[in-house]
N, C-alpha and C positions, 0 to 999 in steps of 0.2 A: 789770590792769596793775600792773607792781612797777616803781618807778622812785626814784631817790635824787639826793639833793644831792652832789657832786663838785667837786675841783677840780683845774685842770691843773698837775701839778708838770714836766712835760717828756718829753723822747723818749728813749727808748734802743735796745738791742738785746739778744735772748736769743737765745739757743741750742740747739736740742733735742738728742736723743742720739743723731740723724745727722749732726751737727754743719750741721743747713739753721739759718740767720740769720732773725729775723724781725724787723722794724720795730715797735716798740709804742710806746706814749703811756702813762705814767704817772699815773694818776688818784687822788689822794688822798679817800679816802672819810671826813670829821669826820661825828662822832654827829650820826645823825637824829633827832632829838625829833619826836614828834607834837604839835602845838602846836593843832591843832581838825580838827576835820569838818565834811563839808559834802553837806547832804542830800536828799534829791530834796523831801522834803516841805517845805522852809524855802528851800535853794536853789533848785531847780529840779535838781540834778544830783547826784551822789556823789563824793566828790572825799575825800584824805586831806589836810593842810597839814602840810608835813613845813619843817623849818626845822634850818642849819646855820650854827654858828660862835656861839658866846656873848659878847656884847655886854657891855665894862664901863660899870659902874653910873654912871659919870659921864656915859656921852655916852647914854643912854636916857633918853628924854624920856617925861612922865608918858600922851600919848593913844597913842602905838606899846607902851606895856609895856602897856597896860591890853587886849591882845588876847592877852596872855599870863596862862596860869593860873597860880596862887598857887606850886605845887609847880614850875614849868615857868620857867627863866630865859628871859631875852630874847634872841633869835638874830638873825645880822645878815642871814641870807638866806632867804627864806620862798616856797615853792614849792609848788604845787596840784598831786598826782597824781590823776587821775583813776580812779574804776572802780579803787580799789587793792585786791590780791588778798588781801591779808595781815590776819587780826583783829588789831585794836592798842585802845588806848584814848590817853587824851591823858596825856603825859607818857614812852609808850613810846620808845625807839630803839632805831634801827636799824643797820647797817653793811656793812662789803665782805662778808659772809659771805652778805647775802642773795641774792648772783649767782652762791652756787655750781649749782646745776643749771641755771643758763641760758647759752645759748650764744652769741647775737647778742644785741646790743643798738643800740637808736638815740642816738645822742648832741647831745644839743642845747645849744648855748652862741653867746656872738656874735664874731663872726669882727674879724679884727683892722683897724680904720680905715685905710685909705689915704692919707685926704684927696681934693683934687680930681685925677683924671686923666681924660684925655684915652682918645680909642675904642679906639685901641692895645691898648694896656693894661687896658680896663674893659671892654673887649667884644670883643678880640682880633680889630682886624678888619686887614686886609694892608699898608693903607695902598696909596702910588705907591714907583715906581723908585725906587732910592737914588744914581741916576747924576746925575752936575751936569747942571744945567739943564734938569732934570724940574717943579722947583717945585711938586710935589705930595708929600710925604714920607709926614706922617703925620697927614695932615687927615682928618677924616670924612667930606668934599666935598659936595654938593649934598645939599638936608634938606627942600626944597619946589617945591612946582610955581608957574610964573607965571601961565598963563593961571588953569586950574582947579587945586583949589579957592583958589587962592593966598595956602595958610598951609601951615604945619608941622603937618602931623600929630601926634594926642599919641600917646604911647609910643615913638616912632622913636629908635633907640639914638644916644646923644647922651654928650660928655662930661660931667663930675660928678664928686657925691662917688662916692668905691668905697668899700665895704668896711662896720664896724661896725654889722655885719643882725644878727638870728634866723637861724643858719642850723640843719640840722637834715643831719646824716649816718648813712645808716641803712644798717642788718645787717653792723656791725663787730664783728669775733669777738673775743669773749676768749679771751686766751691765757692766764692767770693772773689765781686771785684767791689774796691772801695777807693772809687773817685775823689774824695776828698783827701785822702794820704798817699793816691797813687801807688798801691799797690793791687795785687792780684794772688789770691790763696789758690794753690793748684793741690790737689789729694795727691798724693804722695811725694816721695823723693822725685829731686834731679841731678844731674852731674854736678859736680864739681864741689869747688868748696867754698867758704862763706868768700861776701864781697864779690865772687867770682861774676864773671856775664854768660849772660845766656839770654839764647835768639827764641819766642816766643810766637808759633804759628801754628796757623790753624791746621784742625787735624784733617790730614790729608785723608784718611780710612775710614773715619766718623764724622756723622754730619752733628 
């Protein structure tokens, strides 16, 4: 598995030289540091811990540096790749260059909070008429039985909170990588919102 730390700078649009449009997301790729390994013999698994964004000296506190090696500064974001394909040792990075031969990738980051809404909107269900005197608009309506079992069912789609998950969107192409500014253009959206991080790996469905 090859995967990296990311972050969303926004959307744009490119052009190719049939003049077709494509939608892409701009994803800024800061140096990977290898900051440890993790082993089947000690962990139970193989795993890389890759870490991005260099922490100043004042707000690192002495038990979070002390998982960082001597030569290795302190990063604010710290991420397990698993089964990682690439020889590295600790104190290596990484950057946008490592996605040139790949073509999909899955993107994982967490989607943008809502707050609470209603079915509507959270489950996108029809709701009633919108004509006066219907009195049903955009309720969820009935959610239990009386006689039997005479409760609410658990999972039954219900209003809530929406939105600030794990989500995960897989076999998004790349359209560009550009080694010299360190970023990476992927065709369409991805979670979350601008500034936001997101973990960048290869597609597990598509070669």
């Amino acid at each position: 598995m090859i995967g990296l730390i990311g972050k969303k700078v926004g959307m744009t649009q490119v052009f190719d030289e049939t003049g077709v449009v494509t939608p892409v997301t701009v994803v800024k790729i800061d140096p990977n540091v290898v900051v440890g390994h993790r082993t089947e013999e000690k962990d139970g698994y193989n795993a890389v811990l890759l870490g991005a964004g260099e922490m100043k000296e004042s707000r690192v506190t002495k038990p979070y540096a002390g998982q960082f090696a001597e030569d290795v500064k302190p990063q604010q974001r710290l991420v397990e790749i698993r089964d990682f394909e690439q020889e590295c040792k600790i104190g290596d990075t990484f950057g946008a260059d490592l996605f040139n031969d790949i073509s999909f990738i899955d993107v994982i980051g967490t989607s943008k909070g809502k707050g609470t809404q209603g079915v509507v909107k959270r489950w996108g269900f029809g709701g009633g008429r919108a004509t006066h005197g219907s009195k049903f608009h955009r309720e969820n309506g009935a959610t239990g039985m009386a006689a039997w079992p005479s409760k609410v069912i658990k999972g039954l789609k219900m209003s809530g909170r929406m939105g600030n998950e794990r989500v995960t969107v897989q076999n998004l192409k790349i359209v560009k990588v550009d080694a010299e500014k360190q970023v990476v253009l992927v065709k369409g959206a991805v979670p979350g919102r601008k500034n936001g991080t997101l973990i960048l790996q290869k597609a597990k469905k598509k070669g």
